[in-house]
Steps between C-alpha positions, in 0.01 A plus 500: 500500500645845415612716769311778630381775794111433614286736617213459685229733461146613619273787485684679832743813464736253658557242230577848249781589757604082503469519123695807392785363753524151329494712169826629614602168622445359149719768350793437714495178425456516143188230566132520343268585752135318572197690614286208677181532626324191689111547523254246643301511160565437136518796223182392379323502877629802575355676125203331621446670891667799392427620118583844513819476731863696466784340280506165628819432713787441436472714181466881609825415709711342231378791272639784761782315545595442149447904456747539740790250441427452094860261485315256758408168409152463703246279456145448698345204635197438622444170763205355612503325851639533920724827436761383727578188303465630144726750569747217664470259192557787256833603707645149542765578117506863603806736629229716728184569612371791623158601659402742729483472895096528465238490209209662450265246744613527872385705799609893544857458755624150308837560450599121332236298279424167500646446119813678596583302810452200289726591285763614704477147692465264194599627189810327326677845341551807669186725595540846538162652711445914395369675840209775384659760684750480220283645297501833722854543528688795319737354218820706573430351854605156404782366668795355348581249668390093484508311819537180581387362860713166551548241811930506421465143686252355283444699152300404248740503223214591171441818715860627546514417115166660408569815678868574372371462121221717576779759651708453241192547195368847715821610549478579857673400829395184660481518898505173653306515855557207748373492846631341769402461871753438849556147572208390671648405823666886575194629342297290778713609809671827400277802769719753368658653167671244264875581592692698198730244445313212458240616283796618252590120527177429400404712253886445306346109494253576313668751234721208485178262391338731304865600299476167429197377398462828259871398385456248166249790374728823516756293323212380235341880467855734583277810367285478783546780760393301854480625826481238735268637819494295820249570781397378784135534521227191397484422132134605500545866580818552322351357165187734560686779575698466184276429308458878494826616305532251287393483092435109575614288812521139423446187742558136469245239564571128622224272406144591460454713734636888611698506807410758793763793369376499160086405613594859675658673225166404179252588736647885623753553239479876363724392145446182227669164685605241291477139717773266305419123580829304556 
């Protein structure tokens, strides 16, 4: 099957701002692009309930898109069946899918949908989920800067991989964030402030791990400005909080389903996350 980007799309201002982002993607990557829309009814169903109805999806969105990027290859499909899994069958020969956090269905306040977590815990390729705030943000605004949030001990090796290639096709820095905690017996028994000394010992440990697990890719991508940030705070909150300077913060997933730090990070992140299953 030929390579491409998928879209998902619905009738919400949120799948636009997912949409116009995987446009981008698609150009980066010199890929075609597929608009996909999964409805619960046929074409013919649909004429049938709704005559008189707008541009059927996903053509109006392939149309502005192909206005706006007239060298892309793009392409739209339209499914028929559980969203979740249509989108997952589609995506099983492709390089990325991307979606927004939320559709249009969904109560006021839902920050993730249900077809984006599914995604983001099953899917085969990389998914990229588009926040709607996006949409809001001012574009000189946008950071430069991709970041990477990475357990040094136990990395999920597609990640580090997928994140310095997307550093290296945006041209920006890459910022590689891993978290680290004290030892849990001093954390247990220490009543005062963590002595100078020994949390210098500490935290030099874990430069050392992260230096190394980030070492086969700065010899593979040399172009690659990193800055290698280690903090000692829970994964969680230092994923959230940046999640707010970065142009795309990438996550690794083990298995088929999203560990605590990066559950955290899809449901409050403020910029697009890309989960990367190892």
């Amino acid at each position: 099957m030929r390579r491409s980007v998928i879209v998902g799309v619905d009738r919400s201002a949120r799948s636009r701002t997912a949409a116009s982002w995987a446009a981008r993607e698609a150009v980066r990557r010199g890929l075609p692009l597929k608009v996909v829309h999964v409805s619960a009814l046929s074409p013919d169903e649909l004429a049938e309930l709704w005559p008189y109805r707008p541009v059927p999806l996903p053509g109006g969105v392939v149309a502005e898109l192909a206005g706006r990027h007239p060298e892309l290859d793009i392409e739209g499909v339209r499914l028929t069946g559980p969203t979740t899994r249509s989108l997952l069958d589609l995506s099983t020969s492709s390089d990325l899918l991307i979606l927004g956090t939320r559709g249009a269905d969904g109560f006021a306040g839902l920050a993730l949908g249900s077809t984006a977590l599914g995604a983001a815990e099953a899917c085969r390729c990389p998914v990229i989920l588009v926040p709607s705030g996006l949409a809001l943000r001012r574009a000189e605004s946008r950071p430069e800067v991709v970041t990477l949030g990475i357990n040094a001990r136990e990395p999920v090796e597609a990640a580090v991989d997928f994140v310095f290639d997307a550093a290296m096709r945006a041209n920006v820095r890459l910022r590689a964030l891993h978290a680290w905690a004290l030892p849990t017996p001093a954390a247990a028994w220490m009543p005062f402030p963590l002595p100078e000394k020994d949390r210098a010992r500490w935290e030099d440990e874990e430069e050392r791990l992260l230096a190394d697990a980030l070492r086969p890719w700065r010899e593979k991508y040399p172009r690659v400005r990193v800055l290698q940030d280690v903090v000692l705070h829970s994964p969680s909150d230092a994923l959230v909080r940046a999640s707010a300077r970065a142009e795309l913060i990438v996550v690794g997933r083990h298995g088929t389903k999203l560990g605590p730090a990066a559950n955290a990070l899809v449901h409050h992140t403020q910029r697009p996350v890309a989960v990367v299953p190892g």
